[in-house]
C-alpha positions in Angstrom: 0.0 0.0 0.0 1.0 3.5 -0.5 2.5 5.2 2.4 0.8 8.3 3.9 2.3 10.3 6.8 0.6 9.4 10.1 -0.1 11.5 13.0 3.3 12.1 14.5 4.3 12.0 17.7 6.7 15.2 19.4 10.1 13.1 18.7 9.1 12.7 15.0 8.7 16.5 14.5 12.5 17.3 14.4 13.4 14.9 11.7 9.9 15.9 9.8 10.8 19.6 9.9 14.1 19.0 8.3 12.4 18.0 4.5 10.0 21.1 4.9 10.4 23.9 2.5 12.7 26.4 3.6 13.5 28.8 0.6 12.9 28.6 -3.1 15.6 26.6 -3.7 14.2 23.1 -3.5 15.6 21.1 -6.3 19.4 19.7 -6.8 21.7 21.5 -9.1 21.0 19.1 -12.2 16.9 19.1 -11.4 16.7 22.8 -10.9 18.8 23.5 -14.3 16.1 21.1 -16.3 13.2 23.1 -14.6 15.5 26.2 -15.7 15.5 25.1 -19.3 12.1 23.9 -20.1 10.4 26.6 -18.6 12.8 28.8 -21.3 11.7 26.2 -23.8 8.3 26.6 -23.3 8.6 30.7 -23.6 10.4 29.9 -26.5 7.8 28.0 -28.4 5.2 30.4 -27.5 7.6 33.1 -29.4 7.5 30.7 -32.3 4.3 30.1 -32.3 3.4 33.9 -32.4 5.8 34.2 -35.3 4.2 31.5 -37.3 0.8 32.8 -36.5 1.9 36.2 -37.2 3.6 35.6 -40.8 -0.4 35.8 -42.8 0.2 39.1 -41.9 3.7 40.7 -42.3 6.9 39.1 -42.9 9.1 37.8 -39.5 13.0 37.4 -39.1 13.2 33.7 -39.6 13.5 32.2 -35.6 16.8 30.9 -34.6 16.9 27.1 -33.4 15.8 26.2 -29.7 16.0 23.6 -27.7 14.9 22.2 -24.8 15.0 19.3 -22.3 12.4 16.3 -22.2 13.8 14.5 -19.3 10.1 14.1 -16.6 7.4 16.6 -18.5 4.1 18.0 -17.4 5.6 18.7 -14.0 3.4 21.0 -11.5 5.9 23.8 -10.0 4.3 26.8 -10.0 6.1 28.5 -7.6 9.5 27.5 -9.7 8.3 29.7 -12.5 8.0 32.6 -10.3 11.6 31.9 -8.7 13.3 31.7 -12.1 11.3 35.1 -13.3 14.8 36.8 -12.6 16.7 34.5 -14.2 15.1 34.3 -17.8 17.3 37.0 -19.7 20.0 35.0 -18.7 19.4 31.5 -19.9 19.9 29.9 -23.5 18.6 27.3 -25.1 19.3 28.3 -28.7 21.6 25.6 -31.0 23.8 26.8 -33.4 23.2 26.2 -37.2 25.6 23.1 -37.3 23.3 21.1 -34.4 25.3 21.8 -31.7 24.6 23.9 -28.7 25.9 26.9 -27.5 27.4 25.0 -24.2 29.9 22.8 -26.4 27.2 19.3 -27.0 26.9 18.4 -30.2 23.3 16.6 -31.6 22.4 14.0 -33.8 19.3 11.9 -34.1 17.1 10.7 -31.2 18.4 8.5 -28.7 15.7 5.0 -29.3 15.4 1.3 -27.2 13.5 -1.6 -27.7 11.2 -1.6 -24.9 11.4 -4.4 -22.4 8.2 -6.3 -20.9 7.6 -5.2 -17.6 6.9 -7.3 -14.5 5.4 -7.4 -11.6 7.2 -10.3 -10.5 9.7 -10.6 -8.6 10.0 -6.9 -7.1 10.4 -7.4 -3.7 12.9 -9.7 -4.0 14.7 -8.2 -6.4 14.8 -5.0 -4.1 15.6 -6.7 -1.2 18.6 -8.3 -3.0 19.6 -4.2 -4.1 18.8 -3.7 -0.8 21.7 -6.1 0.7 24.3 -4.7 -1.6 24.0 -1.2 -0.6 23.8 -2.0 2.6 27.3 -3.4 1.6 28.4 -0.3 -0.6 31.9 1.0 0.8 30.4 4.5 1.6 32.7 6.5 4.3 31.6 9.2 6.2 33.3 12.6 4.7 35.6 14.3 6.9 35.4 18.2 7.1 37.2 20.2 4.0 36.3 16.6 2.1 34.3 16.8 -0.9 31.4 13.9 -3.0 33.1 13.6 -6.2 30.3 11.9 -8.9 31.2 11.6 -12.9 28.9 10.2 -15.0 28.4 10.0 -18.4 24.9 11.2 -19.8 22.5 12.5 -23.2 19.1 14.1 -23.5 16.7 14.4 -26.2 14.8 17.6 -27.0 13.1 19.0 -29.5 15.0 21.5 -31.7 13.5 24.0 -33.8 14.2 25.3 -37.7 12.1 28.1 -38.5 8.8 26.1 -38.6 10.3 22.7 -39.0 10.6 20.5 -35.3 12.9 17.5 -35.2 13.6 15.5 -32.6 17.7 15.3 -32.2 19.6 14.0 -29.1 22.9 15.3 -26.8 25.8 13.5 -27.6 27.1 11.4 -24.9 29.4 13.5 -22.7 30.9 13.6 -19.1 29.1 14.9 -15.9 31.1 16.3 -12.9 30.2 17.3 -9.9 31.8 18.1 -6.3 29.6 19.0 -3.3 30.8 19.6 0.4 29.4 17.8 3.5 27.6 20.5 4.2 26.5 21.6 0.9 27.6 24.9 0.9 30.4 24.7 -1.3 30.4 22.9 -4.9 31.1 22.6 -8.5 29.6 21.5 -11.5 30.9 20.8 -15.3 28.7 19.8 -17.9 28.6 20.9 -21.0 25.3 20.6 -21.6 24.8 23.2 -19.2 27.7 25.1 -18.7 31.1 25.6 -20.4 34.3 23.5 -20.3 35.6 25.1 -17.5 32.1 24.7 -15.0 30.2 26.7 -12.4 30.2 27.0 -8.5 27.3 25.7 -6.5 29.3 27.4 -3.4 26.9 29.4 -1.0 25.3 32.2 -0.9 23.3 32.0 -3.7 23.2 35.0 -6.0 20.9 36.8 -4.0 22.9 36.5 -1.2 20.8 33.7 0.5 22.2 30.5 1.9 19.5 27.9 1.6 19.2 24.8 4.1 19.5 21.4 2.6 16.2 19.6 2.3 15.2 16.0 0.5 14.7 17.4 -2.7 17.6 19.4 -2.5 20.1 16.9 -0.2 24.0 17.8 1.3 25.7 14.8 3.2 25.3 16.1 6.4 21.2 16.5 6.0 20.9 12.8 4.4 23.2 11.5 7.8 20.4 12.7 9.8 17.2 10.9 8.0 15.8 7.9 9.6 16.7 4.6 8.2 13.5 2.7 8.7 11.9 2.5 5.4 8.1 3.2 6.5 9.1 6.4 8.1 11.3 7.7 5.3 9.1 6.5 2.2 6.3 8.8 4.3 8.8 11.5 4.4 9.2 11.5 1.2 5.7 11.6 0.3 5.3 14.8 2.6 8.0 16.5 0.7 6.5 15.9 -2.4 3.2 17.0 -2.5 2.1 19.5 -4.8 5.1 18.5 -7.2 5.1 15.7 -10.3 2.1 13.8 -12.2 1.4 11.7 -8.8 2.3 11.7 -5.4 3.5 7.9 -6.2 5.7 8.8 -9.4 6.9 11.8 -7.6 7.9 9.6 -4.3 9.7 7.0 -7.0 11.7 10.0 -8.9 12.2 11.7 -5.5 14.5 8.4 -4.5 15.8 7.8 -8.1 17.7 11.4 -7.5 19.1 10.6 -4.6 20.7 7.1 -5.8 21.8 8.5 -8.8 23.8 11.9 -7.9 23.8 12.0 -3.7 26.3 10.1 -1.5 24.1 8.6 1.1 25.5 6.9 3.9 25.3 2.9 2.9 22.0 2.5 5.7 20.3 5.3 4.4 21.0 4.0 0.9 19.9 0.6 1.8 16.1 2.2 3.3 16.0 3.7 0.0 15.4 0.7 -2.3 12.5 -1.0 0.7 10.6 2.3 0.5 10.8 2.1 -3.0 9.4 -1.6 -2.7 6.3 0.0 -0.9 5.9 2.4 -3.8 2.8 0.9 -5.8 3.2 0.7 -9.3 6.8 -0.3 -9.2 7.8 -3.2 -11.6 11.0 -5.1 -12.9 12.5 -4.6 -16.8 15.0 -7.7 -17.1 16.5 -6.0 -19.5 17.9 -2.6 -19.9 21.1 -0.8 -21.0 22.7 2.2 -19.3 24.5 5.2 -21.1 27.6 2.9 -21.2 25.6 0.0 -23.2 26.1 -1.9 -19.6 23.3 -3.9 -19.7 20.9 -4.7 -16.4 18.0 -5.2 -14.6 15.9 -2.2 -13.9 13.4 -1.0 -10.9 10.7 1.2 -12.7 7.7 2.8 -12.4 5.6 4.4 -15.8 4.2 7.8 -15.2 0.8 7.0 -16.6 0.1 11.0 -17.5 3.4 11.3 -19.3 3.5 8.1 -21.2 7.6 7.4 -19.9 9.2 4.7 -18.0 11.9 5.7 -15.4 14.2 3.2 -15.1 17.2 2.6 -12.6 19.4 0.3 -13.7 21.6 -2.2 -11.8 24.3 -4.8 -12.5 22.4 -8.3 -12.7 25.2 -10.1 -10.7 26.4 -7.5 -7.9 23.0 -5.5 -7.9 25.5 -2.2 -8.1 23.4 0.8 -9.1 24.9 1.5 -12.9 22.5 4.3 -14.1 19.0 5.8 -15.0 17.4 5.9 -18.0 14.0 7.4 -19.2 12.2 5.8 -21.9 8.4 6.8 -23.5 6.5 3.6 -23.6 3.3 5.3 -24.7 2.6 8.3 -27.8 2.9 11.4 -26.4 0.6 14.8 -27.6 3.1 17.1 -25.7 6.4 17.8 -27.6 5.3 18.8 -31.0 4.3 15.4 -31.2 7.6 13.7 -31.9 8.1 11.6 -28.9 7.5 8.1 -30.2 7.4 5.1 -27.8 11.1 3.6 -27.7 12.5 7.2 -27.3 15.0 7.8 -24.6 14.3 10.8 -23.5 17.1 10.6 -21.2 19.9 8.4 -20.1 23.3 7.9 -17.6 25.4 5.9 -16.5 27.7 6.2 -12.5 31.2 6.6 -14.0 32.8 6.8 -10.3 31.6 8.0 -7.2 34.3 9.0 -4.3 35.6 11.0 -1.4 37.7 13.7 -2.7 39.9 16.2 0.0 39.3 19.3 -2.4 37.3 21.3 -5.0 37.6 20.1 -8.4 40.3 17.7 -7.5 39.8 13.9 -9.1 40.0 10.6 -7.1 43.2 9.5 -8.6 44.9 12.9 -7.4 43.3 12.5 -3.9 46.3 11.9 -1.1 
């Protein structure tokens, strides 16, 4: 059954009161930047929509090429748009005229999959097994001044624009880095997709001078070493901190833990909680066969979003039941997205490249000591 928060006793409000809302920032770095992007990309289509409309009438400068990212659609944040008013001037989602965007990805046609057949069967135990190896995982505790150092390789799909002509085209495969302190305050991020070659801080404050507190949808070490490890009690957390965001409070609770396994560092019995509450989640079935960004082929937890017609899929080595990546796949046509997103599409996809303990900013594991 689906888990709903119950009426908590006075030792339970602490830990309850640490995944409220405590300033716009709610989303981690990569999450908040897709937000970022598609609510651009929808501003941009109306602007090309306009233009069309308006060429019966006078003649228009022929649009340059957007973009933008497909990666979990039809998401309810209305409170996001109003935080990222400021930042619209700023942001870019144009492509050049060669297919390759401003950040330094090149595109080429759409990423596609032969869709596995789902099952029911077999989830619990298959969990239970994932369960066990993190549980296992060789996760130490940072040390102050230490740094999470995750690389991964990743593409999205979007739909890119040529004066009136759509077509769906997808990221080349490229490297993801990021580095975040215990305490979150201080980070990097390179990825191309987003940002140039050289990166961006995360470090605190923000640009308005505001240093946000960690909460689940926006997690630092030190605020996941402090959630409780019984899965009932975190699976309802998780449900609290998610209402009002995703297609369902069930999708949103399965995405919600499919962040945190693929770009957090929780400690290994916090990891292991996260994969029996995601047993609880209903809906939640077994693909035998999937393949990561790497072509590492696995098994894969997922759960379909039934209003956006896509599969999210995390992937995990059939033999050691090591997390390998995420990918997200549309099992069903789709009316959203000019109408290009055809079931087999992956309209996103990575793969864990390595995931450490690091003693500085933008310093790599093999440099560390």
């Amino acid at each position: 059954m689906k888990a709903t928060p119950s009426r908590q006793s006075p030792a339970e409000w602490e830990e309850t009161a640490l995944l409220l809302p405590q300033t716009a920032r709610e989303l981690p770095t990569g999450r908040h930047q897709f937000h970022k992007e598609r609510l651009m990309a929808r501003i941009e289509q109306d602007i090309q929509h306009n233009n069309h409309t308006a060429t019966a009438t006078a003649p228009q400068a022929r649009p340059k090429t957007g973009r933008f990212r497909l990666l979990r659609p039809a998401i309810t944040l209305p409170a996001l748009a109003c935080a990222l008013a400021g930042a619209v001037v700023a942001v870019s989602v144009m492509n050049d005229g060669d297919g390759v965007r401003q950040g330094g990805v090149a595109t080429g046609p759409a990423l596609t999959t032969q869709l596995g057949t789902p099952t029911t069967k077999g989830v619990p135990q298959l969990l239970d097994q994932i369960s066990l190896a993190a549980a296992e995982s060789d996760t130490s505790a940072l040390k102050p001044g230490q740094y999470v150092y995750i690389e991964s390789k990743s593409a999205d799909t979007h739909v890119r624009y040529d004066g009136d002509e759509a077509s769906l085209v997808s990221d080349a495969l490229h490297k993801r880095q990021i580095w975040e302190s215990a305490d979150g305050t201080k980070g990097w991020l390179i990825d191309p997709a987003v940002n140039g070659p050289e990166g961006e801080t995360l470090s605190l404050p923000d640009e308005l001078g505001n240093t946000p507190k960690a909460t689940l949808n926006a997690p630092s070490y030190d605020f996941l070493a402090k959630l409780p490890t019984d899965p009932d009690k975190l699976l309802a957390m998780i449900y609290k901190a998610g209402e009002g965001h995703g297609n369902s409070p069930d999708q949103q609770a399965f995405t919600t833990i499919g962040d945190l396994v693929k770009e957090s560092y929780p400690p290994a019995k916090l990891y292991s909680a996260l994969f029996k509450a995601a047993a609880k989640i209903p809906g939640v079935v077994v693909v035998p066969n999937a393949k990561d960004a790497l072509d590492r082929t696995g098994v894969a937890v997922a759960r379909l979003d039934e209003l956006g017609g896509f599969r999210e899929e995390w992937i995990f080595d059939k033999k050691t039941h090591v997390f390998l990546g995420e990918r997200v796949v549309q099992v069903k046509p789709s009316d959203d997205d000019a109408g290009l997103m055809k079931p087999g599409t992956i309209r996103s996809t990575s793969a864990i490249v390595k995931r450490a303990i690091v003693d500085g900013m933008k310093q790599l594991p093999a440099q560390n000591g």
